[in-house]
C-alpha positions as CSV (number, residue, x, y, z in Angstrom):
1,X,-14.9,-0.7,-21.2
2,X,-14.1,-1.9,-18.0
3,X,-12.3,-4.8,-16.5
4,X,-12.1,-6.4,-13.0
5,X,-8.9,-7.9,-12.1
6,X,-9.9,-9.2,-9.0
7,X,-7.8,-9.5,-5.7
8,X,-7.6,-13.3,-5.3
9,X,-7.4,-13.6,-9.0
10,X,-3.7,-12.3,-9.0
11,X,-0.2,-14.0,-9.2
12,X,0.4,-14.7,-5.3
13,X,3.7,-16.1,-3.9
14,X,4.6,-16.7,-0.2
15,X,8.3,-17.0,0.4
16,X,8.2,-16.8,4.2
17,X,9.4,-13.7,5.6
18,X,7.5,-11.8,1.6
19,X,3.8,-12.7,1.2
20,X,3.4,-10.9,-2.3
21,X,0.8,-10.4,-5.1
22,X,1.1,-9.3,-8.6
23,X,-1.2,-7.7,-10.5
24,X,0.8,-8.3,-13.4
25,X,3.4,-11.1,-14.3
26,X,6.2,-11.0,-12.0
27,X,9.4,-13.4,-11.3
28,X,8.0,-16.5,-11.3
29,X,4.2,-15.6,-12.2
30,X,3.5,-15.6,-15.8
31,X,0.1,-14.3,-17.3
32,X,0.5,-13.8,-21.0
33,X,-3.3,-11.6,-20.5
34,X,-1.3,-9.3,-17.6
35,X,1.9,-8.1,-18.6
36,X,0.7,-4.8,-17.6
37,X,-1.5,-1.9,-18.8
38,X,-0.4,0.7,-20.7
39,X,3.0,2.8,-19.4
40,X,1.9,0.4,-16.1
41,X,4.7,-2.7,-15.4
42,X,4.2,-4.1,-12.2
43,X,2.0,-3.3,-9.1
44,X,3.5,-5.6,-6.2
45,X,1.1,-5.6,-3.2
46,X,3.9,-6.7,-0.2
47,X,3.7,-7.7,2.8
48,X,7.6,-8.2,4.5
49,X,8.2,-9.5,8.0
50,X,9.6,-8.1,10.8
51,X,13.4,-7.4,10.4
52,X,13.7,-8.7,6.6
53,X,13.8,-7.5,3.1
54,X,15.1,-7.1,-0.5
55,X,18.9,-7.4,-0.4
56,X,21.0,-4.9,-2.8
57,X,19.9,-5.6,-6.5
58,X,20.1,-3.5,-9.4
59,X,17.3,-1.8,-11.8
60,X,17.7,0.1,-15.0
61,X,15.3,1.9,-17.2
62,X,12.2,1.7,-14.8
63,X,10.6,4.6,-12.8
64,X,10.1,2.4,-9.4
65,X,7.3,3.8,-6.7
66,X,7.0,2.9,-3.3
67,X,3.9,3.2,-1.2
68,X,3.9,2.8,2.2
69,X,0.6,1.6,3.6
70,X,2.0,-0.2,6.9
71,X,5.2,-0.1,8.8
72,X,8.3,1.5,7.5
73,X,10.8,0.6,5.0
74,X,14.5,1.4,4.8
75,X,15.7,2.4,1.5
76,X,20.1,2.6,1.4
77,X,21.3,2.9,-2.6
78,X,24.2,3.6,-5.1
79,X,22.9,7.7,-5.2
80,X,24.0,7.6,-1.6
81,X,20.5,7.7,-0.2
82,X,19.8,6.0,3.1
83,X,16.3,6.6,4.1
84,X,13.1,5.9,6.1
85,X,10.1,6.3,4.5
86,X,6.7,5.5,6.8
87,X,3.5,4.6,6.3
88,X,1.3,7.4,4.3
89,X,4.5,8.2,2.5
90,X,5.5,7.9,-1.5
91,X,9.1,7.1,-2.5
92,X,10.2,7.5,-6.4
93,X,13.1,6.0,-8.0
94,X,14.3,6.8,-11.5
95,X,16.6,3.9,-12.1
96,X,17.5,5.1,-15.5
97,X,21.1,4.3,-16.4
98,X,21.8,2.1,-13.8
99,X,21.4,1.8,-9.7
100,X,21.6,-0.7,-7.1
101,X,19.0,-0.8,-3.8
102,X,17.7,-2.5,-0.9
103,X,14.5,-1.9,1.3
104,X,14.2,-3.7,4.3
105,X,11.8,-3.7,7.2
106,X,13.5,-2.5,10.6
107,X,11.1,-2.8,12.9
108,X,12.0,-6.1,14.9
109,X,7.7,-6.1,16.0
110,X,6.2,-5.0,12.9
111,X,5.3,-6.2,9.7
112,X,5.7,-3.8,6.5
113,X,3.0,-3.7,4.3
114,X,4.2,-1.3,0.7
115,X,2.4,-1.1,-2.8
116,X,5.8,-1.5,-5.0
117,X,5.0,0.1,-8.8
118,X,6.8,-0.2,-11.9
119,X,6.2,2.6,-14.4
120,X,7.9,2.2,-18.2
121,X,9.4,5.7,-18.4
122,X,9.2,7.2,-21.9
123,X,13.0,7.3,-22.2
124,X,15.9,5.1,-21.6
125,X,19.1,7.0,-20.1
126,X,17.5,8.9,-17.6
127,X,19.6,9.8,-14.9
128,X,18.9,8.0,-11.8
129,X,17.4,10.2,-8.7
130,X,15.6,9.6,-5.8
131,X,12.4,11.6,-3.9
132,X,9.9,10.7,-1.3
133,X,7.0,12.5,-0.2
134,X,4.0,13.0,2.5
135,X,0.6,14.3,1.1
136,X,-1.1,15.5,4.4
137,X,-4.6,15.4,3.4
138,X,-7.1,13.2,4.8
139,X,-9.6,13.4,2.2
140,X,-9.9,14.1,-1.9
141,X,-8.1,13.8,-4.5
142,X,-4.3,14.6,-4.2
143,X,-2.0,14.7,-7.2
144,X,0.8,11.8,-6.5
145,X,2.8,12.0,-9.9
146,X,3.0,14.1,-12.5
147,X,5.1,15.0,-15.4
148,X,5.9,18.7,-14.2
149,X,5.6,18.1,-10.5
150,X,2.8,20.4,-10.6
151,X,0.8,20.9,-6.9
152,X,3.7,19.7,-5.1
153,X,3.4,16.2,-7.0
154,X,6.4,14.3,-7.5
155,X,7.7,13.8,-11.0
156,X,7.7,11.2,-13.4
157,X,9.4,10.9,-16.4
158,X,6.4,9.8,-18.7
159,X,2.7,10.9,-19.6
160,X,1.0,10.2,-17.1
161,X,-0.8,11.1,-13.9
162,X,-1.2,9.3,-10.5
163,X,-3.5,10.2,-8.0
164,X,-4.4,9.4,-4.4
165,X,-8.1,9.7,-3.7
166,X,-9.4,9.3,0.0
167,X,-13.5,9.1,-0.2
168,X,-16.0,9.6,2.7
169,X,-18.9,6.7,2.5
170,X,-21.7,7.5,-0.1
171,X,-19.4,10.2,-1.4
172,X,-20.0,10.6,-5.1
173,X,-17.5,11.7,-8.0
174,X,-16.8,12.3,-11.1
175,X,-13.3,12.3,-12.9
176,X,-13.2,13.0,-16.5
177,X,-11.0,11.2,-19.4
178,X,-9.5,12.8,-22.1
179,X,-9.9,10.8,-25.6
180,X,-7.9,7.8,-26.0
181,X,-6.3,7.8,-22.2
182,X,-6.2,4.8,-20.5
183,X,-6.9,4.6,-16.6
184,X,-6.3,1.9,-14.1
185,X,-7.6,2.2,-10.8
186,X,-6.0,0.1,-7.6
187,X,-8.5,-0.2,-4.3
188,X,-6.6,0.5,-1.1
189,X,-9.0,-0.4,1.0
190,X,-13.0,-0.4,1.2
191,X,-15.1,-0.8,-1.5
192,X,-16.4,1.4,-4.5
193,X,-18.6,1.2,-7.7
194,X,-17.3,2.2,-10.6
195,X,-19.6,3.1,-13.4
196,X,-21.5,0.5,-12.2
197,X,-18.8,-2.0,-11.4
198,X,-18.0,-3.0,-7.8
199,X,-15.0,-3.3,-6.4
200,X,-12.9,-4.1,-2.8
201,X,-10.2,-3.8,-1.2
202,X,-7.2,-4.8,-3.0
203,X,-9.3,-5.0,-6.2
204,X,-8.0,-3.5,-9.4
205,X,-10.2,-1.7,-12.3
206,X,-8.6,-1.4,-16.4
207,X,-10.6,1.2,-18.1
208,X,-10.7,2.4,-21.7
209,X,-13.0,3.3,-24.1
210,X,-14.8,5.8,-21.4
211,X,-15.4,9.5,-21.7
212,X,-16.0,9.5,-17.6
213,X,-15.9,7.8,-14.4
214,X,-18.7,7.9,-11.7
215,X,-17.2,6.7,-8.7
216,X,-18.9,5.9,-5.5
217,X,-18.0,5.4,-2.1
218,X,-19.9,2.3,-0.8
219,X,-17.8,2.6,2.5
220,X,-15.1,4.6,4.0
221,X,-12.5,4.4,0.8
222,X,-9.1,5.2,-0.8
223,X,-7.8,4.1,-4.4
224,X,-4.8,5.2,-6.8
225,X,-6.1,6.7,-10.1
226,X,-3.4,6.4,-12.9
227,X,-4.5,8.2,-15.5
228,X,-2.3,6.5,-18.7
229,X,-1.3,7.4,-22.2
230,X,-2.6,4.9,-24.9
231,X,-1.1,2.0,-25.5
């Protein structure tokens, strides 16, 4: 089975200086159908203006990813982290226990453009830590996440996998899926077919119930495979 959640179809608030959309329910966006998909909370798509950003607040119990797609945001926390992290880059955050952040844009020119990701870790407690990472390659399938930081992925504290996939036009792939594991596929930009399903930029694909994925590359593509535990 496989479901479309299209772009314009998700929760979308503009506060001025944050244009954002939600995939799931978020704040002040409420869809009973999208309170996420399986160890998968939130997927923010933000864009944040030119000198703003997210004032110190605190998390707890959340693995918290970052994904810079445009610009740069500065991270400063409770750990004693105070960092720049670029576009290309991923950022991870166990909030565990307890921690307080912001993440502001500092270019005074620039708009910052980040995929934010909430991931249900499978304990509470954990204790919080911070890493970021580049993956250099321009093309395939490189692991993001993992639960051993295996391949120079960063870690994760649940059952899961995330990665970052970077396809040529007319490329054609295959990714298999173990029994019962969930997958939900986010389009970064360009447009694919998945199993016969098309989707674009910004686009988002809930899958379950297959034994594989043929994905193709209608144009010059890149999309984040999270390959999830059941529910």
């Amino acid at each position: 089975m496989i479901f479309l959640r299209k772009a314009e179809e998700r929760g979308h608030a503009n506060h001025g200086w944050l244009d954002s959309w939600h995939t799931f329910s978020f704040a002040n966006y409420y869809d009973p159908n999208f309170m996420g998909f399986s160890a998968l909370r939130v997927i923010n798509d933000d864009v944040v203006a030119p000198g703003q950003g997210f004032g110190t607040h605190p998390h707890k119990d959340m693995e918290i990813l970052t994904y810079v797609l445009e610009g740069a945001v500065e991270h400063q926390d409770s750990m004693g982290n105070k960092e720049q992290v670029p576009a290309g880059e991923f950022q991870i955050m166990s909030a565990g226990t307890g921690v307080r952040h912001s993440e502001y844009n500092p270019s005074s020119t620039e708009r910052l453009r980040l995929y934010q990701i909430w991931i249900i870790p499978e304990k509470t407690g954990i204790e919080p830590r911070y890493e970021q990472r580049r993956f250099d390659a321009a093309q395939g399938r490189q692991l993001v996440l993992s639960p051993d930081a295996r391949d120079g992925s960063l870690k994760v504290y649940q059952d899961m996998e995330l990665s970052r996939w970077a396809m040529a036009k007319e490329e054609q792939s295959v990714y298999p899926i173990a029994a019962e594991r969930r997958v939900w596929i986010q389009v970064v930009k360009g447009e694919v077919t998945i199993n016969g399903t098309k989707a674009k930029t910004s686009d988002g694909l809930a899958i379950w119930d297959e034994q594989a994925l043929s994905i193709h590359a209608d144009s010059e593509s890149e999309i984040l495979l999270f390959d999830l535990p059941p529910v």
